[in-house]
FILODO-779404 format. One record per atom (N, C-alpha, C): z, y, x; residue number from 1; atom name. Coordinates in nm, 2 decimals. Atoms other than C-alpha are relative to their C-alpha. Example, Ala and Ser with C-alpha at 12.3 -4.5 7.8 and 13.67 -1.06 7.14 Angstrom:
BEGIN
<node><Z>0.00</Z><Y>-0.12</Y><X>0.09</X><resi>1</resi><name>N</name></node>
<node><Z>0.78</Z><Y>-0.45</Y><X>1.23</X><resi>1</resi><name>CA</name></node>
<node><Z>0.00</Z><Y>0.12</Y><X>0.09</X><resi>1</resi><name>C</name></node>
<node><Z>0.00</Z><Y>-0.11</Y><X>-0.09</X><resi>2</resi><name>N</name></node>
<node><Z>0.71</Z><Y>-0.11</Y><X>1.37</X><resi>2</resi><name>CA</name></node>
<node><Z>0.08</Z><Y>0.11</Y><X>-0.08</X><resi>2</resi><name>C</name></node>
// end
This chain:
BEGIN
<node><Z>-0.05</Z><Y>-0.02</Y><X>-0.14</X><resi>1</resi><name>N</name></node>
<node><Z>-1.58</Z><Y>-0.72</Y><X>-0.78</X><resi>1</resi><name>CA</name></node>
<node><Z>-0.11</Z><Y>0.07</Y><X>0.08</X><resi>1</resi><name>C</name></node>
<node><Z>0.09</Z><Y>-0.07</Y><X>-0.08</X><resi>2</resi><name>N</name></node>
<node><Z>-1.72</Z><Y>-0.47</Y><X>-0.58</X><resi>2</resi><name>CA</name></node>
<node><Z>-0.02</Z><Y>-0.06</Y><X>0.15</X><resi>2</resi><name>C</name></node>
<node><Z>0.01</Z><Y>0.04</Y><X>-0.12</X><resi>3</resi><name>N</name></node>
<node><Z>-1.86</Z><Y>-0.60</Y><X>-0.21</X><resi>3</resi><name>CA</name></node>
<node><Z>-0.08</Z><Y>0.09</Y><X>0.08</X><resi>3</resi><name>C</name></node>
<node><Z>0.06</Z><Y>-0.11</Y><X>-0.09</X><resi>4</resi><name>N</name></node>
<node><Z>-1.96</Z><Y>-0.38</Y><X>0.07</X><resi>4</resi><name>CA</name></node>
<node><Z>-0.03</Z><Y>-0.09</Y><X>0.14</X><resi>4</resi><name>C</name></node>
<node><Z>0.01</Z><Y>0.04</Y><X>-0.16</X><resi>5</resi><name>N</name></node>
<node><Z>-2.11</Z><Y>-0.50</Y><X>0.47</X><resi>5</resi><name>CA</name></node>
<node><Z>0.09</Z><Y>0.07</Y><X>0.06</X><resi>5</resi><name>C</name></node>
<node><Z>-0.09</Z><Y>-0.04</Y><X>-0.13</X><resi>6</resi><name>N</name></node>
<node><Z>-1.88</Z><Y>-0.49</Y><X>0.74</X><resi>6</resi><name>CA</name></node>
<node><Z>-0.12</Z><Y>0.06</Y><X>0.09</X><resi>6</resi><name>C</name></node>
<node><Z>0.04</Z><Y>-0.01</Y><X>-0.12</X><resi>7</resi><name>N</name></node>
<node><Z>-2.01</Z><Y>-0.31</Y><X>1.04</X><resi>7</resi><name>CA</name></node>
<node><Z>0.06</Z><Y>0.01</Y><X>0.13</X><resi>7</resi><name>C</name></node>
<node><Z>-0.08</Z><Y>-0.01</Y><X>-0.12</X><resi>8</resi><name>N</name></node>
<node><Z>-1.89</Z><Y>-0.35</Y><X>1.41</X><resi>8</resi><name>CA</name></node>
<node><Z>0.12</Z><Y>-0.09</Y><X>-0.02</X><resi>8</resi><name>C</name></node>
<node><Z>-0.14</Z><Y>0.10</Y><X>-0.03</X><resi>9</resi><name>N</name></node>
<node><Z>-1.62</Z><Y>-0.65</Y><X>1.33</X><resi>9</resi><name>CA</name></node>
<node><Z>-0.04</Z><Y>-0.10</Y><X>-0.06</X><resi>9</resi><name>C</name></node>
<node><Z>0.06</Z><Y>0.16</Y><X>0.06</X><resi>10</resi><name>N</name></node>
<node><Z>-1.64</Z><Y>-1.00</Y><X>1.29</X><resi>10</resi><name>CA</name></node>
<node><Z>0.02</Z><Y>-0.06</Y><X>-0.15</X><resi>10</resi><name>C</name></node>
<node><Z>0.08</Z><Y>0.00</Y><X>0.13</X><resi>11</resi><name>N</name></node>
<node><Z>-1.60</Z><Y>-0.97</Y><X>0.94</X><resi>11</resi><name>CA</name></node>
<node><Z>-0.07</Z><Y>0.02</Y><X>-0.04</X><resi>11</resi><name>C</name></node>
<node><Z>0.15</Z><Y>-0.05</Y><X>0.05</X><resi>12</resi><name>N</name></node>
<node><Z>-1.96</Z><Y>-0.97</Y><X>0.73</X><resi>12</resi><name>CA</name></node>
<node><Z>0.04</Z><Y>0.12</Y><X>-0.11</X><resi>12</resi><name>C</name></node>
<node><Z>0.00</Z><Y>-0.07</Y><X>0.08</X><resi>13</resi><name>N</name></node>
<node><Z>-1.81</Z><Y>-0.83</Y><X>0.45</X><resi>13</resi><name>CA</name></node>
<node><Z>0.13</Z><Y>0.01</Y><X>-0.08</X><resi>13</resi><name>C</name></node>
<node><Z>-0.21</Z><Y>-0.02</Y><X>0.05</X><resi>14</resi><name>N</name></node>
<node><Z>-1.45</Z><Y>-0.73</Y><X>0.19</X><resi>14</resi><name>CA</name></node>
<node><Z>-0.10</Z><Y>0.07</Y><X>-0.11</X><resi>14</resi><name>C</name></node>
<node><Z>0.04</Z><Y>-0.02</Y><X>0.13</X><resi>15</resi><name>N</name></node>
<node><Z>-1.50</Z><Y>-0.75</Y><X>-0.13</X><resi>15</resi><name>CA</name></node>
<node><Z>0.16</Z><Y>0.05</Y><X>-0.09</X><resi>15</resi><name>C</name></node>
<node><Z>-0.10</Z><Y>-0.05</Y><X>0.06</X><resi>16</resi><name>N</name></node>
<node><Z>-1.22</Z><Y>-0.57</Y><X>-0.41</X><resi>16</resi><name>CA</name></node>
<node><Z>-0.01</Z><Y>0.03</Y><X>-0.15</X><resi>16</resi><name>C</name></node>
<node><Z>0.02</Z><Y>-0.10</Y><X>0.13</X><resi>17</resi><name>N</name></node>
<node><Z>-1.19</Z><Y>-0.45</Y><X>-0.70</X><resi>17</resi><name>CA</name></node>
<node><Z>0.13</Z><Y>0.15</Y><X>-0.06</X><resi>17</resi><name>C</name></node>
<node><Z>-0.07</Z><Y>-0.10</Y><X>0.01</X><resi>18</resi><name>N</name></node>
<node><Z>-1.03</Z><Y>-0.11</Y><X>-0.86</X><resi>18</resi><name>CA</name></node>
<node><Z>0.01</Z><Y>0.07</Y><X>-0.14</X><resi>18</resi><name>C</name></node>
<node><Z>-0.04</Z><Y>-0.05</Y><X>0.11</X><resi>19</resi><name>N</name></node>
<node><Z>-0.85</Z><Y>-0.07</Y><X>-1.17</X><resi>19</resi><name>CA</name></node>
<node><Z>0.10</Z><Y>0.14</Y><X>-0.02</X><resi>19</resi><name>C</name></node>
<node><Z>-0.04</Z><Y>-0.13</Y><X>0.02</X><resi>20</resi><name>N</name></node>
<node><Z>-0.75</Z><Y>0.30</Y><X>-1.28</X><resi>20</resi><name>CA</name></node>
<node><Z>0.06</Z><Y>0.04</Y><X>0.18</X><resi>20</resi><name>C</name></node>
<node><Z>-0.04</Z><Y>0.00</Y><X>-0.07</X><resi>21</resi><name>N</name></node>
<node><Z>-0.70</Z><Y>0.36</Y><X>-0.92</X><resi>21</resi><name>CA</name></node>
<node><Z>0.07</Z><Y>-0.05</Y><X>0.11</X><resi>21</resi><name>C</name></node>
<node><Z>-0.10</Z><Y>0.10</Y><X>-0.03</X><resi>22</resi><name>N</name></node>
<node><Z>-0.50</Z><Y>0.10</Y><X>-0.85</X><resi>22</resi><name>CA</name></node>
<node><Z>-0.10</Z><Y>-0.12</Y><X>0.10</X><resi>22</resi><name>C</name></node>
<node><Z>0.04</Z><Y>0.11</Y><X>-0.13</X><resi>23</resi><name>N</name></node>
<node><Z>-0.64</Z><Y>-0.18</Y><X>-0.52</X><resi>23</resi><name>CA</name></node>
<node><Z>0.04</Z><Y>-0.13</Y><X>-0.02</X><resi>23</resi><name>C</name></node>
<node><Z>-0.07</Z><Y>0.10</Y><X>0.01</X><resi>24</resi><name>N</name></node>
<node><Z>-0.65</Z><Y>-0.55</Y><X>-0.61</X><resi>24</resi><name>CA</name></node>
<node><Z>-0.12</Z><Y>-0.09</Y><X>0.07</X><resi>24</resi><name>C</name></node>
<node><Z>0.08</Z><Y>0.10</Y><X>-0.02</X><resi>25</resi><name>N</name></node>
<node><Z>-0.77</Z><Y>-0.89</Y><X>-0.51</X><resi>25</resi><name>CA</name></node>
<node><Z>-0.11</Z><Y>0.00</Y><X>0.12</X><resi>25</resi><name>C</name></node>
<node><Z>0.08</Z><Y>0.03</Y><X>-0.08</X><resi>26</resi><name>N</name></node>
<node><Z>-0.91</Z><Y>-0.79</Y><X>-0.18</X><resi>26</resi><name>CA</name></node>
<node><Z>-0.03</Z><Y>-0.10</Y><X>0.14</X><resi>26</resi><name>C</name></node>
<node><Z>0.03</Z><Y>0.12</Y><X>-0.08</X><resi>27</resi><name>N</name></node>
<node><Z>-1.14</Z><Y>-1.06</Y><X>0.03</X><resi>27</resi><name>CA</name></node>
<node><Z>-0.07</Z><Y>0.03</Y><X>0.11</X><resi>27</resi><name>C</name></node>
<node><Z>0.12</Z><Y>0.02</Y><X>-0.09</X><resi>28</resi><name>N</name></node>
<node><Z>-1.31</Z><Y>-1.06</Y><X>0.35</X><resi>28</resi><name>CA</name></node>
<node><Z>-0.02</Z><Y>-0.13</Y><X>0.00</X><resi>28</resi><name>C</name></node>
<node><Z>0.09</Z><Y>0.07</Y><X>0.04</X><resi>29</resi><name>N</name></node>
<node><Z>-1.59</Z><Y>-1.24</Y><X>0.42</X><resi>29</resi><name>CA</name></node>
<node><Z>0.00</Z><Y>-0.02</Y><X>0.16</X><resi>29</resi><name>C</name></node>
<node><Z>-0.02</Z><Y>0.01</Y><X>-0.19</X><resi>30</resi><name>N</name></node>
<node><Z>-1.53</Z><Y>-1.40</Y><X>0.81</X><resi>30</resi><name>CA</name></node>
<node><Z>0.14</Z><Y>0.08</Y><X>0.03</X><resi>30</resi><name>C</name></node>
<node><Z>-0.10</Z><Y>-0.12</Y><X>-0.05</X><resi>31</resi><name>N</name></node>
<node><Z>-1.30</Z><Y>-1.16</Y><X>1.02</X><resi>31</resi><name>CA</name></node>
<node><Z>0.14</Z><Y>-0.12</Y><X>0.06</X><resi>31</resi><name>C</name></node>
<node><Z>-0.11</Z><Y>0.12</Y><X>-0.02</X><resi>32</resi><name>N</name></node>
<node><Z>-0.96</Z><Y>-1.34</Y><X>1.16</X><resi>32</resi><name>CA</name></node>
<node><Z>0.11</Z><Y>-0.03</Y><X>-0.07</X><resi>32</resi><name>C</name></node>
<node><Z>-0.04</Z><Y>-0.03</Y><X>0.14</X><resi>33</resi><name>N</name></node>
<node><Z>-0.83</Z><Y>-1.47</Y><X>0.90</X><resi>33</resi><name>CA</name></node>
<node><Z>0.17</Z><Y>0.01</Y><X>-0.09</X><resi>33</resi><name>C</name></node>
<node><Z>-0.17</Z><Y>-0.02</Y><X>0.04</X><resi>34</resi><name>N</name></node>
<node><Z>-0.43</Z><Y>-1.47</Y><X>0.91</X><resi>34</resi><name>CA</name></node>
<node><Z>0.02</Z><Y>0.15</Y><X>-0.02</X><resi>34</resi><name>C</name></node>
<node><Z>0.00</Z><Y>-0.18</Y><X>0.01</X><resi>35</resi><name>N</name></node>
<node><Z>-0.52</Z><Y>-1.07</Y><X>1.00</X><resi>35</resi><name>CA</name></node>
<node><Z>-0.05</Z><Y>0.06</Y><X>-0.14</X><resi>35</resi><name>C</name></node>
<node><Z>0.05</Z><Y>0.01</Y><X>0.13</X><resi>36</resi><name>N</name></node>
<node><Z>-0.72</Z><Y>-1.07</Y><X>0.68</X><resi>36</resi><name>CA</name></node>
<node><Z>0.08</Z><Y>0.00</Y><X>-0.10</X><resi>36</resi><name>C</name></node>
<node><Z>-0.07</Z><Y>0.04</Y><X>0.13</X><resi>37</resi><name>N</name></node>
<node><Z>-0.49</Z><Y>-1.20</Y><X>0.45</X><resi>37</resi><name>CA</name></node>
<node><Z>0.08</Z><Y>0.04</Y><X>0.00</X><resi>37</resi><name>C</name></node>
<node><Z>-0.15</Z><Y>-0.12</Y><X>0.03</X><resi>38</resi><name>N</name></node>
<node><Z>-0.19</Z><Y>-1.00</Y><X>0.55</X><resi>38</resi><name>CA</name></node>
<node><Z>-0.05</Z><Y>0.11</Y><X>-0.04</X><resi>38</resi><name>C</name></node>
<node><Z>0.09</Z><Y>-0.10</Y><X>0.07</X><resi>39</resi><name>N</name></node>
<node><Z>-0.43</Z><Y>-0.70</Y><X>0.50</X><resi>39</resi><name>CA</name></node>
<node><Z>-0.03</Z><Y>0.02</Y><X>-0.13</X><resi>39</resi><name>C</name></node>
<node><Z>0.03</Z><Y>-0.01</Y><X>0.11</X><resi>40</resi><name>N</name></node>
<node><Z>-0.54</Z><Y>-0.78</Y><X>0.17</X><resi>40</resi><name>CA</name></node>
<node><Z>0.14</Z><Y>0.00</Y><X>-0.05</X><resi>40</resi><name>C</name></node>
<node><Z>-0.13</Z><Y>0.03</Y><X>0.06</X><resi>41</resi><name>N</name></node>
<node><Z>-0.19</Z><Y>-0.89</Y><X>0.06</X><resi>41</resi><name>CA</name></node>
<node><Z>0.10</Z><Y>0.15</Y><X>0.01</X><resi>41</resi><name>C</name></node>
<node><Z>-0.11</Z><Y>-0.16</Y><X>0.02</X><resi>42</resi><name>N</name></node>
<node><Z>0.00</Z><Y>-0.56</Y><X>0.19</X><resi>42</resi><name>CA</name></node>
<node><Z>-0.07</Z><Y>0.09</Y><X>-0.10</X><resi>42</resi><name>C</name></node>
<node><Z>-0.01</Z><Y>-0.11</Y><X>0.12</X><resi>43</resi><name>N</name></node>
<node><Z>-0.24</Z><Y>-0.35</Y><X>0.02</X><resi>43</resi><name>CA</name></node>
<node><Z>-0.06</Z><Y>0.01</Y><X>-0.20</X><resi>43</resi><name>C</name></node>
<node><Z>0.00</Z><Y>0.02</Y><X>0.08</X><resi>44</resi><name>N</name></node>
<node><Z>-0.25</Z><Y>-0.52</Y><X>-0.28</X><resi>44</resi><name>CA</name></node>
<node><Z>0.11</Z><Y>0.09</Y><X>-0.14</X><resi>44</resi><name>C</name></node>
<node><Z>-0.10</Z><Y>-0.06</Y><X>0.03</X><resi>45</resi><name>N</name></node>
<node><Z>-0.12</Z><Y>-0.33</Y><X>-0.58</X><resi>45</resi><name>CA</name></node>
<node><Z>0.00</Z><Y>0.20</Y><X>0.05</X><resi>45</resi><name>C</name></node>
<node><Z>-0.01</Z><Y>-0.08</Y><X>-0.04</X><resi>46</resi><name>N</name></node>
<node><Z>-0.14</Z><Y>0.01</Y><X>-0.40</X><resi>46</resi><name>CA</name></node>
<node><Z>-0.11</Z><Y>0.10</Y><X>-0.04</X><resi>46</resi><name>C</name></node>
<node><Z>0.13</Z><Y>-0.12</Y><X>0.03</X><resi>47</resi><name>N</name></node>
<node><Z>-0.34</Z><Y>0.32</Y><X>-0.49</X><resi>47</resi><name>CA</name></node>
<node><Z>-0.09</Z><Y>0.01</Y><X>0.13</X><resi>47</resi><name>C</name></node>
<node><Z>0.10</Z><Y>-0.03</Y><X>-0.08</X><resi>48</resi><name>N</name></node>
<node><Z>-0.68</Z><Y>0.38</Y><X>-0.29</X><resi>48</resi><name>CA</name></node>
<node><Z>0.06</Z><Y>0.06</Y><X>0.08</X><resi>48</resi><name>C</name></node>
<node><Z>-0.03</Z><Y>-0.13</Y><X>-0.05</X><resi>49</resi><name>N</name></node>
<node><Z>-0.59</Z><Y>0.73</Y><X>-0.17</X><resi>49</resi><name>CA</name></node>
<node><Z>0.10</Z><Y>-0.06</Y><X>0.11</X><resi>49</resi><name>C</name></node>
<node><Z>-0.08</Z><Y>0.04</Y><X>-0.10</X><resi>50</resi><name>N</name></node>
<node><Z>-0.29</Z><Y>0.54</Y><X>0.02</X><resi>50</resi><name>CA</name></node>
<node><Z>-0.05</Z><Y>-0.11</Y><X>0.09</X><resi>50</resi><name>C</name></node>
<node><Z>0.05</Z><Y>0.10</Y><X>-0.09</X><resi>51</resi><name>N</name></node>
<node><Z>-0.49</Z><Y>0.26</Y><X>0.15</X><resi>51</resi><name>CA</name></node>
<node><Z>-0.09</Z><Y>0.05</Y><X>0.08</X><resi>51</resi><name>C</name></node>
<node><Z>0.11</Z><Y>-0.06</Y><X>-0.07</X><resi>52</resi><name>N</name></node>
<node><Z>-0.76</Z><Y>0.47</Y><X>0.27</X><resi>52</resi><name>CA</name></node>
<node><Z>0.07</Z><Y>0.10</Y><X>0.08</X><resi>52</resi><name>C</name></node>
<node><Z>-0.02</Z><Y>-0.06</Y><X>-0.07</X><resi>53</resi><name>N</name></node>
<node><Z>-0.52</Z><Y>0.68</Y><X>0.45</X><resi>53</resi><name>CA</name></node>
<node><Z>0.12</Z><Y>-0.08</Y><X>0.07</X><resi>53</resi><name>C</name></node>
<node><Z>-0.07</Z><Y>0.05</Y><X>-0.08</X><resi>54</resi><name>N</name></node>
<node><Z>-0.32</Z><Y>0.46</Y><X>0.61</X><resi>54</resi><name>CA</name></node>
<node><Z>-0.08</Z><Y>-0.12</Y><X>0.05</X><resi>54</resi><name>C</name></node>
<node><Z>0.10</Z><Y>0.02</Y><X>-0.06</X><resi>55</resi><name>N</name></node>
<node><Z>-0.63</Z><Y>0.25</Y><X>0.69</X><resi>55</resi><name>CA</name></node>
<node><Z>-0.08</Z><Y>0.02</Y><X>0.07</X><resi>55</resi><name>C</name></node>
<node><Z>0.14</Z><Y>-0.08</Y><X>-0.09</X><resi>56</resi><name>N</name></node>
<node><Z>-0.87</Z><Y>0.48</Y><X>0.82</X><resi>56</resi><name>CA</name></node>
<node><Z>0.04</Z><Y>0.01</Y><X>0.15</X><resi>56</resi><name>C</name></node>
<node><Z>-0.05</Z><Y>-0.09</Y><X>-0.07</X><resi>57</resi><name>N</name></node>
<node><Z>-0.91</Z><Y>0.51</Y><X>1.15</X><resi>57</resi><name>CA</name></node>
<node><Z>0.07</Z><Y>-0.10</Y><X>0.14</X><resi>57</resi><name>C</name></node>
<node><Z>-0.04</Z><Y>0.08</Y><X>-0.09</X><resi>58</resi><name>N</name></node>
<node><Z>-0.76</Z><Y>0.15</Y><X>1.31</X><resi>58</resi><name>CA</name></node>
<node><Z>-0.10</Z><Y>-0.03</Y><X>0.08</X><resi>58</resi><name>C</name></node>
<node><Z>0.04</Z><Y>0.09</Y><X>-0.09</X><resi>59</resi><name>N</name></node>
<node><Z>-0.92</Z><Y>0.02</Y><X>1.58</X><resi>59</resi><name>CA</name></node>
<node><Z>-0.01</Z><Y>-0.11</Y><X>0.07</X><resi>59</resi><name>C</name></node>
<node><Z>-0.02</Z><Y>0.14</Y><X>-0.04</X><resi>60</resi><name>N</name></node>
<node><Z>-1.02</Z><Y>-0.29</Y><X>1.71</X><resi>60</resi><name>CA</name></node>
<node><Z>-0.08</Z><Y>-0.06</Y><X>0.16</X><resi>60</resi><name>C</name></node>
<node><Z>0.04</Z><Y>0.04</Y><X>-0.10</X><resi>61</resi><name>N</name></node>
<node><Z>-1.06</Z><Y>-0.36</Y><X>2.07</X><resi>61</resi><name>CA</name></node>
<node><Z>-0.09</Z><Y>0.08</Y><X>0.06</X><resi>61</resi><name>C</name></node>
<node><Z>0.12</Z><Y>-0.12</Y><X>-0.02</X><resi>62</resi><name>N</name></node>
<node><Z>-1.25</Z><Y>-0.04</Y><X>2.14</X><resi>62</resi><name>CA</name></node>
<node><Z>-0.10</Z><Y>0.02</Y><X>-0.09</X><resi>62</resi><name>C</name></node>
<node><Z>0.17</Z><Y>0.02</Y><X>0.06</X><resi>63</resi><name>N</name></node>
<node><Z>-1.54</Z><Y>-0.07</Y><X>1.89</X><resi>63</resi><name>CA</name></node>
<node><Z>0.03</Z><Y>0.14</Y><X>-0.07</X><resi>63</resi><name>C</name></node>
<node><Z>0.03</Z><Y>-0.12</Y><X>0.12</X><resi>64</resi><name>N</name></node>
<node><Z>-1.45</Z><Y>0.21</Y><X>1.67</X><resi>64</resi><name>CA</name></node>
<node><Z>0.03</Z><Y>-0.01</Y><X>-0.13</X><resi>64</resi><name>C</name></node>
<node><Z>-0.03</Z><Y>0.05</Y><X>0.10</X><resi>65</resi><name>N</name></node>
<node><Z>-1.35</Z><Y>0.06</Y><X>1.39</X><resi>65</resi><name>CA</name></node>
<node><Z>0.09</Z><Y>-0.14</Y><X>-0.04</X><resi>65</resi><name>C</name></node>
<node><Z>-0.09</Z><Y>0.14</Y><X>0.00</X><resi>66</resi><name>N</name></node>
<node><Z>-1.16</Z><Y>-0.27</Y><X>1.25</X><resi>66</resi><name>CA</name></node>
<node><Z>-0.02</Z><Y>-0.06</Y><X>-0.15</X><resi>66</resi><name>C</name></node>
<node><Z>-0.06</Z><Y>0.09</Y><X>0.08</X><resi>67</resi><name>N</name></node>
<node><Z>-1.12</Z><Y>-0.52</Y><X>0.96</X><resi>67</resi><name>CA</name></node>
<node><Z>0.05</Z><Y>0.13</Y><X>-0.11</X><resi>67</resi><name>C</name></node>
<node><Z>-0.03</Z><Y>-0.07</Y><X>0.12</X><resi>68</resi><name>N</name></node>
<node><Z>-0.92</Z><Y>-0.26</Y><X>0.77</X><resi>68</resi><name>CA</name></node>
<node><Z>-0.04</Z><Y>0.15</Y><X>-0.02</X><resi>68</resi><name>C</name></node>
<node><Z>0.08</Z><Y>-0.16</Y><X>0.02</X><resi>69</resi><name>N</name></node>
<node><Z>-1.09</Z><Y>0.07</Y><X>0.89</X><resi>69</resi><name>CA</name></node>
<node><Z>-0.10</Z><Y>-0.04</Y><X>-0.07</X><resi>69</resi><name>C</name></node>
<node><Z>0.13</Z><Y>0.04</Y><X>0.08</X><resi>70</resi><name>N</name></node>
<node><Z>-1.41</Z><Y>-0.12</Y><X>0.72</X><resi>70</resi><name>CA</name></node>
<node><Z>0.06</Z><Y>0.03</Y><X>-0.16</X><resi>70</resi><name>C</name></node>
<node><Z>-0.04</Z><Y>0.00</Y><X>0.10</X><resi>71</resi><name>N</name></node>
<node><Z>-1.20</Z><Y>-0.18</Y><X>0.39</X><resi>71</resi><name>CA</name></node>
<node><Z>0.06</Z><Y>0.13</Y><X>-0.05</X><resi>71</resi><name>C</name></node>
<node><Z>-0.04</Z><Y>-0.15</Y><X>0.06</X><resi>72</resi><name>N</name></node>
<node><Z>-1.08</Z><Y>0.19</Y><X>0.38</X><resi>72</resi><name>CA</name></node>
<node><Z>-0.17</Z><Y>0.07</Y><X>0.01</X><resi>72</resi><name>C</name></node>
<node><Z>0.12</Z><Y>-0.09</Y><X>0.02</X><resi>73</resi><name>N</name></node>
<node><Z>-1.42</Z><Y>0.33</Y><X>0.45</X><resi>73</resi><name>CA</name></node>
<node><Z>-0.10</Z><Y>-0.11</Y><X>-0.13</X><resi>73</resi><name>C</name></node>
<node><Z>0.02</Z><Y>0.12</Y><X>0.14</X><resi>74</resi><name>N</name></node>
<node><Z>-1.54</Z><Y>0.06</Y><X>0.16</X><resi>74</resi><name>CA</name></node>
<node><Z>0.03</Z><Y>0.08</Y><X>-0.15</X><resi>74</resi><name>C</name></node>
<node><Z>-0.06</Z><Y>-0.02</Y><X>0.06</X><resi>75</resi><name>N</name></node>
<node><Z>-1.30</Z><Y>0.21</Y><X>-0.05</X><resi>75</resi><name>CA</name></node>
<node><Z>-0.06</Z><Y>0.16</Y><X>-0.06</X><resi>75</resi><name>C</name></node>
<node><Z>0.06</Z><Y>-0.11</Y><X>0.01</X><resi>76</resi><name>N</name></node>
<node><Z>-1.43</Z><Y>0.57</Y><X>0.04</X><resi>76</resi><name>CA</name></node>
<node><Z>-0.14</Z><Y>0.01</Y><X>-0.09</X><resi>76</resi><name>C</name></node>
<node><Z>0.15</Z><Y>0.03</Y><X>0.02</X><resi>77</resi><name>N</name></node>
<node><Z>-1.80</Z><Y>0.45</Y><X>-0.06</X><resi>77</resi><name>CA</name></node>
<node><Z>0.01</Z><Y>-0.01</Y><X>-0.18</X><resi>77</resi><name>C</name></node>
<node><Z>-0.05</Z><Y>0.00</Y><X>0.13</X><resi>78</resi><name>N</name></node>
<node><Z>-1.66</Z><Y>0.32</Y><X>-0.37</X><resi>78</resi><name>CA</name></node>
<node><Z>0.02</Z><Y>0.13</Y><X>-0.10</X><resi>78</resi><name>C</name></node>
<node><Z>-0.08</Z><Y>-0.13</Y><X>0.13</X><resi>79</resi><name>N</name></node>
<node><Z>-1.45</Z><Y>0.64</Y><X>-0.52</X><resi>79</resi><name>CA</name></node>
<node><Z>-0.16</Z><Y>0.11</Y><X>-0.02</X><resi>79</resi><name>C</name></node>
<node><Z>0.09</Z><Y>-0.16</Y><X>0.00</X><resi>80</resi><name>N</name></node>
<node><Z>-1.76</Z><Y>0.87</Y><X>-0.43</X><resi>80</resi><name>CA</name></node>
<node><Z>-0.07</Z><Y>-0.06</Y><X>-0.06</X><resi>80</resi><name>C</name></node>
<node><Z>0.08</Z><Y>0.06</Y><X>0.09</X><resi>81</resi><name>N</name></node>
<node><Z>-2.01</Z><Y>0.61</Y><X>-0.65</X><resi>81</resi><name>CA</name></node>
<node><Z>0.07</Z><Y>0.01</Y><X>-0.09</X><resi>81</resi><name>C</name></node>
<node><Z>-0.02</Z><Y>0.04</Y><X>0.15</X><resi>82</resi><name>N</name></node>
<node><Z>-1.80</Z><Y>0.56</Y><X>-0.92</X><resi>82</resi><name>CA</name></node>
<node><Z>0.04</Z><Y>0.13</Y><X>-0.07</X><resi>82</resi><name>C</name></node>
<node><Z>-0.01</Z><Y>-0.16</Y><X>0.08</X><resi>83</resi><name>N</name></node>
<node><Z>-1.73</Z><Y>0.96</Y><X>-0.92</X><resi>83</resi><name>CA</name></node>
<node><Z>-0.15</Z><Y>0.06</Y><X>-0.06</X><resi>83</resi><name>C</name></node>
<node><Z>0.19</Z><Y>0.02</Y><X>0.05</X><resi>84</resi><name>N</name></node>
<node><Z>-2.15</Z><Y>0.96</Y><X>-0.96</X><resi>84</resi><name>CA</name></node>
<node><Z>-0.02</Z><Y>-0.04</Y><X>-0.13</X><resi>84</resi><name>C</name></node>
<node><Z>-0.01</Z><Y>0.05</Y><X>0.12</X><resi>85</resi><name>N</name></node>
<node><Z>-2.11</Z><Y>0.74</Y><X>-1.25</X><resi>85</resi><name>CA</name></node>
<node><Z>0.00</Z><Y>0.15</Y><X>-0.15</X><resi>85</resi><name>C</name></node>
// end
């Protein structure tokens, strides 16, 4: 399971993993956690490329970011490491 730090939301961290493209099993670490869990659960199952663009980009209370813009920019961090590989 890959795990990345949250910045700017009261989750610490969202952890996942990513088979042939494919987005499973993702957890935050804190964050609120009914919002969380529907989060992980919708985009369970779902290619990156779609979670990270229908992710990116939410906002949360003005900060700049949110819970699932963390988990798409997570995501992003991810594809560009494992294209390194």
């Amino acid at each position: 399971m890959a795990v990345y730090m949250n910045r700017g939301t009261c989750s610490r961290a969202v952890g996942f993993e990513v088979t042939d493209g494919i987005v499973h099993n993702v957890r935050f670490d804190g964050g609120c956690d009914g919002n969380t869990q529907g989060v992980a659960r919708l985009v369970e199952g779902r290619p990156v490329e779609e979670v990270i663009r229908l992710l990116r980009g939410i906002d949360c209370a003005g900060r700049g970011t949110s819970c699932p813009d963390q988990l798409a920019r997570a995501l992003e961090l991810h594809m560009k490491e494992a294209a390194q590989v």
